[in-house]
VOMARZA-480989 format. One line per 8 residues: number of its first residue (from 1); their letters; for each residue x, y, z of C-alpha. Coordinates in pm, 1 decimal. Example, Ala and Ser with C-alpha at 12.3 -4.5 7.8 and 13.67 -1.06 7.14 Angstrom:
2
1 = AS = 1230.0 -450.0 780.0; 1367.0 -106.0 714.0;
This chain:
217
1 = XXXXXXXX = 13699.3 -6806.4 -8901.4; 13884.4 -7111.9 -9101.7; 14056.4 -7405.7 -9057.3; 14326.8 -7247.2 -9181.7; 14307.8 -6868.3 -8965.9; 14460.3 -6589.7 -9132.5; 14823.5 -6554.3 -8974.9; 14894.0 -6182.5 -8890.8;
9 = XXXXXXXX = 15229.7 -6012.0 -8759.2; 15157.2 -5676.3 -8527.4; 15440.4 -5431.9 -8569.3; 15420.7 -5121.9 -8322.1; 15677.5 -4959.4 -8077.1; 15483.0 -4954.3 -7748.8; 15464.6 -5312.7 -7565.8; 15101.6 -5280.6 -7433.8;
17 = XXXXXXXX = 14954.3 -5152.8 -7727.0; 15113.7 -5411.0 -7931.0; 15045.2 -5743.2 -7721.3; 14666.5 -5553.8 -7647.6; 14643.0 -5582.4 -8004.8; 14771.3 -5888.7 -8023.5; 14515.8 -6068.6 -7792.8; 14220.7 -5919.5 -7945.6;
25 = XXXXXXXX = 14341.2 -6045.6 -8286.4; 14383.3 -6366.4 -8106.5; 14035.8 -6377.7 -7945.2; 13860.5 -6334.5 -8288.2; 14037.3 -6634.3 -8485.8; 14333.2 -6457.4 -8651.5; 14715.3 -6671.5 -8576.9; 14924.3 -6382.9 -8457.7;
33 = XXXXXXXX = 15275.4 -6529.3 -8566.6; 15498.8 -6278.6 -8497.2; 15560.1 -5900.1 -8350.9; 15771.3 -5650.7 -8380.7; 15918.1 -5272.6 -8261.8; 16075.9 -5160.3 -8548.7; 16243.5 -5186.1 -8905.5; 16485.9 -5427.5 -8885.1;
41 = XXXXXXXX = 16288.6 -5698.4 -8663.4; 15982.0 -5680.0 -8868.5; 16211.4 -5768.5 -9166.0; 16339.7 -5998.1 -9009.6; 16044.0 -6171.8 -8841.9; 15851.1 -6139.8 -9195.9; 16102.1 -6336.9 -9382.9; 16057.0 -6595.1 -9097.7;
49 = XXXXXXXX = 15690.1 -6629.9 -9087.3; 15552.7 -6494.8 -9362.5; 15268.8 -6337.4 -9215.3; 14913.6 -6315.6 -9485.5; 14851.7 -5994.0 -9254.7; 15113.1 -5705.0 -9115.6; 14971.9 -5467.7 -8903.6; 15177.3 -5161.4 -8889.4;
57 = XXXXXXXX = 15229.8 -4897.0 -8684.3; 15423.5 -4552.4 -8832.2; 15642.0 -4439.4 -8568.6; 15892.4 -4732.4 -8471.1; 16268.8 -4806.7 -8265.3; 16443.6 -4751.7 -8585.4; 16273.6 -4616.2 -8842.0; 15863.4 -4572.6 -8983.6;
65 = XXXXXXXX = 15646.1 -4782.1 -9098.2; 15724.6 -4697.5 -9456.6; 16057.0 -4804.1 -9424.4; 15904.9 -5135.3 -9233.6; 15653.8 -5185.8 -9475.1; 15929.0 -5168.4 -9791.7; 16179.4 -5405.5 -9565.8; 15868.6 -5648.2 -9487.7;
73 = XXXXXXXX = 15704.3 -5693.4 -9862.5; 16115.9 -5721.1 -9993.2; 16128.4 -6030.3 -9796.2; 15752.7 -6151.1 -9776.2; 15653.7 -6077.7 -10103.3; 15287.1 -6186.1 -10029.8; 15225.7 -6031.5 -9723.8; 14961.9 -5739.3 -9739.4;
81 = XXXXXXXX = 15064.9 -5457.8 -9522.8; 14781.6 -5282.9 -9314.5; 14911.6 -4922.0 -9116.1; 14755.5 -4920.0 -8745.1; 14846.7 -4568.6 -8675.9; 14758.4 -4240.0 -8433.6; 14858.3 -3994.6 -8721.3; 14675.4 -3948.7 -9007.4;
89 = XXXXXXXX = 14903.4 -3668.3 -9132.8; 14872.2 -3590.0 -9512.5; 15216.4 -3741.9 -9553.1; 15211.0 -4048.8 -9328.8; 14932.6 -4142.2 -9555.7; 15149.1 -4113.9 -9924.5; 15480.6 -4209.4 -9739.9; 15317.6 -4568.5 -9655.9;
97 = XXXXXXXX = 15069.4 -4632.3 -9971.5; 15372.5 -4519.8 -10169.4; 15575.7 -4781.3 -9986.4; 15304.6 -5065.3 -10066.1; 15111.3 -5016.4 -9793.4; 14717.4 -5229.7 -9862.0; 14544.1 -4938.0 -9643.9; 14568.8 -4725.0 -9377.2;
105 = XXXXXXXX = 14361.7 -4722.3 -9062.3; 14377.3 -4414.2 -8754.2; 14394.5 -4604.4 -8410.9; 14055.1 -4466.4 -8310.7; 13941.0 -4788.1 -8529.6; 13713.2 -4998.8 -8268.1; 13792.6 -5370.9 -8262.4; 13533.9 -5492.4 -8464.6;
113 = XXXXXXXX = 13670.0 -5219.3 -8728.9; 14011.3 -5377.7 -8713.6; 13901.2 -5701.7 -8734.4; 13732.7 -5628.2 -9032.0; 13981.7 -5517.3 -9191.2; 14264.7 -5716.3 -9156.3; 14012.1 -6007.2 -9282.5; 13953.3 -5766.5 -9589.7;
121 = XXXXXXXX = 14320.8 -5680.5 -9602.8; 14387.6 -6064.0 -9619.8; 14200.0 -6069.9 -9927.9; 14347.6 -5832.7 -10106.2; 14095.3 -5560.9 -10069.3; 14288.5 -5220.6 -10009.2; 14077.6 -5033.2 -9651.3; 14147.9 -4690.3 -9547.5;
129 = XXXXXXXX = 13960.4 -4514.5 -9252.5; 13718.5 -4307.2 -9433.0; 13809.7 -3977.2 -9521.4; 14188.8 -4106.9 -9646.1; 14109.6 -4258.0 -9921.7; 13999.9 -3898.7 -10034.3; 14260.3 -3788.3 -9873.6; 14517.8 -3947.8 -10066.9;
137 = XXXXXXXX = 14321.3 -3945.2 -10394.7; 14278.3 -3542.8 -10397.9; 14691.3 -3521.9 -10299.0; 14782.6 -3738.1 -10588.1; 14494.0 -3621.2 -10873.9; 14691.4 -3263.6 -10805.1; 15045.5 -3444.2 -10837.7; 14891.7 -3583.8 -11175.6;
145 = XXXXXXXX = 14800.9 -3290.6 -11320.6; 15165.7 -3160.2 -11410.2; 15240.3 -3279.9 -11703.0; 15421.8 -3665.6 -11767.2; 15805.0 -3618.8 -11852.7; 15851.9 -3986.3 -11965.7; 15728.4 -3995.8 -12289.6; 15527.6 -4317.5 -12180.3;
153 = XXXXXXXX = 15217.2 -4430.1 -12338.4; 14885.3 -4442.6 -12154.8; 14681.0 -4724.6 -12169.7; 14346.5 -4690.4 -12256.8; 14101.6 -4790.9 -12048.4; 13676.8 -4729.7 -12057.6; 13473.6 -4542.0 -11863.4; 13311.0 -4787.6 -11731.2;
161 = XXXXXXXX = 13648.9 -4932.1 -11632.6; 13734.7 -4608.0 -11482.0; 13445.2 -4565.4 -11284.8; 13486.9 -4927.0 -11122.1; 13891.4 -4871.4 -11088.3; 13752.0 -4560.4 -10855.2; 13560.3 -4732.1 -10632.6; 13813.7 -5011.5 -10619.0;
169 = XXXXXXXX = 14071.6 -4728.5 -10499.4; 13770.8 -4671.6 -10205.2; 13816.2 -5010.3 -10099.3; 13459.3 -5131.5 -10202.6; 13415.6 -5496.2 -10312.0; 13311.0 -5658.5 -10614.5; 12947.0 -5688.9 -10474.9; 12919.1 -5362.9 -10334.8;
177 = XXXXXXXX = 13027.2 -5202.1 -10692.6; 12790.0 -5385.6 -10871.9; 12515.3 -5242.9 -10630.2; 12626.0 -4894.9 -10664.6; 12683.3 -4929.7 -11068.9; 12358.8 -5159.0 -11094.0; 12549.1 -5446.4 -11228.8; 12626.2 -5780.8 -11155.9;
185 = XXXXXXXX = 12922.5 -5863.1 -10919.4; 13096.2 -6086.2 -11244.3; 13037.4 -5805.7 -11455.1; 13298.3 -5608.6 -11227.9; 13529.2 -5876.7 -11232.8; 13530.6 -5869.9 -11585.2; 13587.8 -5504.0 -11600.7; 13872.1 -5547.7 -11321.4;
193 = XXXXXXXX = 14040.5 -5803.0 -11477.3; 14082.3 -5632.0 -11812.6; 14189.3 -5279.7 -11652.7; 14421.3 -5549.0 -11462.6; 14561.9 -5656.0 -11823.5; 14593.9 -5365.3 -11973.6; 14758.3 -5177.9 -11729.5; 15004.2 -5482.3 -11660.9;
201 = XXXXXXXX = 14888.2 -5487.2 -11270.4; 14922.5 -5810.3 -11091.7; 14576.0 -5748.8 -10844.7; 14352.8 -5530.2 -10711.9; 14636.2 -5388.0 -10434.1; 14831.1 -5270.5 -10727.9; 14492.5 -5165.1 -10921.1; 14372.9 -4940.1 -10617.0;
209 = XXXXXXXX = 14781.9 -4810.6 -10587.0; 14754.4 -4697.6 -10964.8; 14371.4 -4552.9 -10930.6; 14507.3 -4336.6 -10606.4; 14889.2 -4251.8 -10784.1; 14633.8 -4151.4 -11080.6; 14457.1 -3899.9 -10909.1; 14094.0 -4085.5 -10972.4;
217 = X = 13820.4 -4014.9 -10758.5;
């Protein structure tokens, strides 16, 4: 991998699942540093550690992974949170990207899938199984559509910027947008980094968040 391997903590409720996981992160380069079985240990083992990677499961000891995920990023601010889960109810889905989850992946994920992923998730690069990105993106476009009660502006941002902050919200990279919009990889940048400035947004985490609380697809 690096010289410098991507430290991940595994948070999940069942002990063989959780170390299984944990050995075949092992075996492919990642530094597990840490697990957990619920809210208040992950919280607690995040603010010791301070993990790049946490891979979460939804039903814990004391809680779900929502709750987790909030007590994990309020004390490892860094960390990007990646859900590990059997459900892939409607709701699981918005409870934990509400609560900052990166992505969300179904346990039928093969290892090579997972691996992948946390290495994406480690980069910043929001990955959902396919079929919940659309998922979440179709719940929240008919949230959007009642009307704002805030009075807030909204910033104005291009169509061209619109169409790459929609494939950002499906996880694609920089590369892979320019290939599907037949423009260079830097172009994209350019158009990320702008949407990034004008909606105030700190990275592409919080750019895919907004695209999916947005309703864009």
């Amino acid at each position: 991998m690096t010289d410098h391997p991507i430290t991940v903590m595994v948070v999940d409720d069942h002990p063989m699942w959780r170390d299984g996981v944990s050995r075949d992160l092992t075996a492919a380069g990642f530094d597990v540093v840490a697990t957990a079985d619920g809210v208040r240990t992950a919280g607690d083992r995040a603010a010791a550690t301070q993990p790049i990677v946490v891979l979460m499961d939804m039903t814990l000891l004391d809680g779900n992974g929502a709750q987790a995920t909030a007590a994990v990023l309020g004390v490892s601010a860094h960390s990007h949170v990646l859900v590990l889960s059997a459900s892939s109810e409607r709701e699981d889905v918005l409870e934990a990207v509400k609560a900052g989850a990166s992505g969300y992946l179904v346990k039928s994920a093969s290892a090579a899938e997972l691996v992948d992923a946390v290495q994406a998730t480690a980069q910043g690069q929001p990955v959902f199984t396919p079929g919940l990105a659309g998922l979440v993106l179709g719940e929240y476009r008919r949230m959007s559509a009642e009307p704002a009660t805030d009075g807030a502006p909204v910033p104005t941002i291009t169509d061209r910027e619109t169409e790459v902050l929609r494939l950002v919200a499906k996880g694609l990279t920089s590369r892979q947008i320019g290939t599907r919009l037949s423009v260079s990889h830097r172009t994209v940048e350019n158009h990320v980094q702008s949407t990034l400035r004008k909606l105030q947004l700190a990275n592409r985490v919080e750019l895919a968040r907004y695209a999916i609380e947005k309703g864009l697809d």
